[in-house]
C-alpha positions in Angstrom: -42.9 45.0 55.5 -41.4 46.9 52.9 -37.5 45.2 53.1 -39.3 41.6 52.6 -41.4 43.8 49.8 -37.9 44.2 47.8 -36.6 40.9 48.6 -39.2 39.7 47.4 -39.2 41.3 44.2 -35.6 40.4 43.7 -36.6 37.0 43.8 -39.4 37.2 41.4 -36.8 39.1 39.1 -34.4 36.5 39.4 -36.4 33.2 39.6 -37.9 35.1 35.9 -34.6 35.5 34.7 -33.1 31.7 35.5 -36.9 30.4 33.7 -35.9 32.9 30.6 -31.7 31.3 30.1 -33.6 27.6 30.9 -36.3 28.3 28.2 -33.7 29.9 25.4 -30.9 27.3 26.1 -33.5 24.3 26.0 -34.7 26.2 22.6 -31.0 26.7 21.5 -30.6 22.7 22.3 -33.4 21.7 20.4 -31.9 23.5 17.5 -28.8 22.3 17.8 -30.2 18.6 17.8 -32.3 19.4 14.5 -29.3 20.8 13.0 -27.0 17.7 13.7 -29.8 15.5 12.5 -30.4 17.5 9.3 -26.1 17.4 8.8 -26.7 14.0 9.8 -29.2 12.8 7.2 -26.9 15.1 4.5 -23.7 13.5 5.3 -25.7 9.6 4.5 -27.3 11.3 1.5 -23.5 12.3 0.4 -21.8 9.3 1.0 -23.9 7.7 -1.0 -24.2 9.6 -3.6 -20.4 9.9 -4.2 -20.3 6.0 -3.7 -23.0 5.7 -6.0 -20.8 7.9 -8.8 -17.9 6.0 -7.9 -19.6 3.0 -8.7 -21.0 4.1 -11.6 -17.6 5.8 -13.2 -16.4 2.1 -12.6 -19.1 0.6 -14.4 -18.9 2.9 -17.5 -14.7 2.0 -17.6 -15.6 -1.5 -17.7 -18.7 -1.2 -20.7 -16.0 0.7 -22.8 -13.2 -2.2 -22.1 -16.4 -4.7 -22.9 -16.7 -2.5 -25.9 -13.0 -2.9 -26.9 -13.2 -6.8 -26.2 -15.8 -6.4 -28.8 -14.4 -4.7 -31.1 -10.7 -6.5 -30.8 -12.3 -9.8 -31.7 -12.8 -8.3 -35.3 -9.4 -7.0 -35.7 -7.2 -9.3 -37.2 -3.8 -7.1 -37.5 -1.7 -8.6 -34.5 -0.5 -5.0 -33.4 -3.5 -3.1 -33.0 -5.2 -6.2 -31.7 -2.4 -6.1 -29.1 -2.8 -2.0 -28.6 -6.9 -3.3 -27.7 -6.2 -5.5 -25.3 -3.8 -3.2 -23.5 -6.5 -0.7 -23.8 -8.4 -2.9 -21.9 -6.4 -3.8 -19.4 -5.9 -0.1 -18.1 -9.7 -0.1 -18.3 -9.7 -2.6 -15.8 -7.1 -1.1 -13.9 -8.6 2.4 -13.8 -11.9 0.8 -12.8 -10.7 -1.1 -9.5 -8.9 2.0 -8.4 -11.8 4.2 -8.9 -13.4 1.2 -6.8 -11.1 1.9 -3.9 -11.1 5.2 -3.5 -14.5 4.7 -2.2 -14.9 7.3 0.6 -15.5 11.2 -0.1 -13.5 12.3 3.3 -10.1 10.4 2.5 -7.9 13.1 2.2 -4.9 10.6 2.0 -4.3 6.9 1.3 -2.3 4.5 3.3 -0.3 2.7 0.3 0.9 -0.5 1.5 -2.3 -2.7 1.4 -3.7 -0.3 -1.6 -0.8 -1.4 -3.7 -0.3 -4.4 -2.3 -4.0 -5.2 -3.6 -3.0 -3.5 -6.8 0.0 -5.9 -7.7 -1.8 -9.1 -6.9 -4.9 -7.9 -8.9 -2.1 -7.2 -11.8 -0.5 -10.2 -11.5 -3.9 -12.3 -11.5 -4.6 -10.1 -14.7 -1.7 -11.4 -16.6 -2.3 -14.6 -15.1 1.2 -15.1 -13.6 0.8 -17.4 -11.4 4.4 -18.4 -11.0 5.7 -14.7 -10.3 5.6 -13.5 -6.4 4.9 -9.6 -5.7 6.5 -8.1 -2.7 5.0 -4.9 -1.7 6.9 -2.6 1.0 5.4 0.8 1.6 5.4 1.1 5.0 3.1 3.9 6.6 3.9 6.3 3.3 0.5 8.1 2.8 -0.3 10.3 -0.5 -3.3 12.6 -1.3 -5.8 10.8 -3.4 -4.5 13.1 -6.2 -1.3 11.2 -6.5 -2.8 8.1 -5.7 -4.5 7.3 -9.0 -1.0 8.6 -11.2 1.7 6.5 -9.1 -1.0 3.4 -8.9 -1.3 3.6 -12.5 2.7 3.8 -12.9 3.5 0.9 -10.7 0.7 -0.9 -12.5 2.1 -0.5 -15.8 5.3 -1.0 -14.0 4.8 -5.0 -12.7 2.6 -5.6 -15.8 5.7 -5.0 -18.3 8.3 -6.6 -15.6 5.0 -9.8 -16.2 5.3 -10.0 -19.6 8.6 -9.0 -20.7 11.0 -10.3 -17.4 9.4 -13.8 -17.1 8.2 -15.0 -20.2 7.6 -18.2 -21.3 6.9 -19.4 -17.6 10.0 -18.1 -16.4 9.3 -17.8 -12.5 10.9 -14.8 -10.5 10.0 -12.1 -7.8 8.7 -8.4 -8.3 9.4 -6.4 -5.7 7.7 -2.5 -5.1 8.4 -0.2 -2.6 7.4 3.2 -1.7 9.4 5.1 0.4 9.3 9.0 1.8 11.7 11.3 3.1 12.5 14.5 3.3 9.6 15.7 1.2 10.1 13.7 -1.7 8.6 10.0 -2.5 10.6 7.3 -4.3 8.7 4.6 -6.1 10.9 1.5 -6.7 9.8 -2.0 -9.2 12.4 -4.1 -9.2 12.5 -7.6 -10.7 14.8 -10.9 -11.1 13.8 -11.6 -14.3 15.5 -11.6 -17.9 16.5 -7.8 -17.1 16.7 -5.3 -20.5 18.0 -5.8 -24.0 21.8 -5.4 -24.9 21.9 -1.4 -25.7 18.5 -0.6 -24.5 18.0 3.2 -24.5 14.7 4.8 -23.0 14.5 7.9 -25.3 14.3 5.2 -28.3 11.3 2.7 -26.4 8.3 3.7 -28.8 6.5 1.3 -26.0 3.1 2.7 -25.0 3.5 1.3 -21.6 6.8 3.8 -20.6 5.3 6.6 -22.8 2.3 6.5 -20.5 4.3 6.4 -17.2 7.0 9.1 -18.7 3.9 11.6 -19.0 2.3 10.4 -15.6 5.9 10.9 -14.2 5.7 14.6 -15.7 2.5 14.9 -14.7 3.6 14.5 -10.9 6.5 16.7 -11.5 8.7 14.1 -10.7 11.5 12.1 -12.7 11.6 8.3 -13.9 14.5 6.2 -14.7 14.8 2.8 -15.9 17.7 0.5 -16.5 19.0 -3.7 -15.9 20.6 -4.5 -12.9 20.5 -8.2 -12.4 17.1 -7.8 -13.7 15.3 -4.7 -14.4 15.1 -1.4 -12.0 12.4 1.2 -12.1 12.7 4.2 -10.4 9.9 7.3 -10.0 10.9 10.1 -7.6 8.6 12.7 -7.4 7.4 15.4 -4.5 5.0 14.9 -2.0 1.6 16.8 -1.8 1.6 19.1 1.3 
């Protein structure tokens, strides 16, 4: 009759509609599941081609410092064979950083074991066997930005504590910590060692050591002091990155 007619056709109607949202949302899926595996497959091919550049930065730092070793064996003037090898050595440096800022997401790095690795890698560099390095930096984290400048300052940092604090053998402690607060960060270097020479003023150190941390200080807007207590205490205050 005609009211199971119309029911009828309500069911066709509806039973067509429910087959049309399953066939659209099964074609939507399927898209979906392309597009992750396209993201997928472009997210692999980024990673490693960032690692790739990372690696390759690295390798280029450490031809030029192969280049300088090269060229400082034919240099017999004591002073610029000295300004070589410290060339060199922040070579090196740079390289092994670039080498651990390995991953193209990290918007921050954790910088306890990052500078603890640092300070033993300087340390083994300057062959200082006898010297101990303390690293405290608890869970302060920096953008990868100010990573490189306050690695390279507390580098340069426990390298001229190495060779000017314990000379000769002298055996000792160097201690770093980084501490935050309040939206400022405080690298510290202190050391036991033979501490600074009778009237030692900064503004008059023509070293190329605190020159370069005195402009990467500037560079992170921040301000570094320097002076002997008991040994030798550097300080580096500077602002975090939001």
């Amino acid at each position: 009759n005609g009211s199971s007619l119309l029911a009828l056709g309500f069911f066709a109607v509806i039973a067509a509609v429910d087959i049309l949202l399953i066939h659209v949302m099964t074609r939507a899926l399927s898209r979906v599941r392309e597009e992750r595996e396209r993201n997928r497959r472009l997210a692999e091919s980024r990673q490693a081609l960032f690692t790739e550049m990372q690696h390759r930065i690295s390798n280029n730092l450490l031809t030029m410092a192969s280049l300088l070793a090269i060229e400082t064996r034919a240099i017999a003037d004591t002073q610029a064979r000295r300004a070589l090898e410290e060339a060199q050595r922040r070579l090196h440096l740079v390289s092994r950083i670039h080498r651990q800022l390995h991953d193209p997401d990290m918007a921050r790095v954790e910088m306890g074991g990052f500078l603890d690795t640092l300070c033993r890698d300087v340390v083994e560099a300057n062959g200082a066997a006898h010297v101990a390095c303390e690293v405290q930096a608890g869970a302060v984290s920096l953008t990868a930005e100010q990573t490189i400048p306050v690695a390279l300052v507390a580098a340069e940092l426990v390298a001229n504590a190495l060779e000017h604090g314990f000379a000769r053998g002298r055996a000792g402690t160097v201690r770093v910590a980084l501490a935050a607060r309040g939206g400022e960060a405080e690298l510290l270097v202190r050391d036991d060692g033979a501490g600074l020479p009778e009237g030692f003023r900064m503004e008059q150190v023509r070293s190329l050591g605190l020159t370069v941390v005195r402009q990467l200080a500037a560079q992170l807007g921040g301000e570094f002091t320097l002076h002997g207590v008991a040994g030798t205490e550097a300080r580096l205050r500077f602002p975090l990155a939001a």
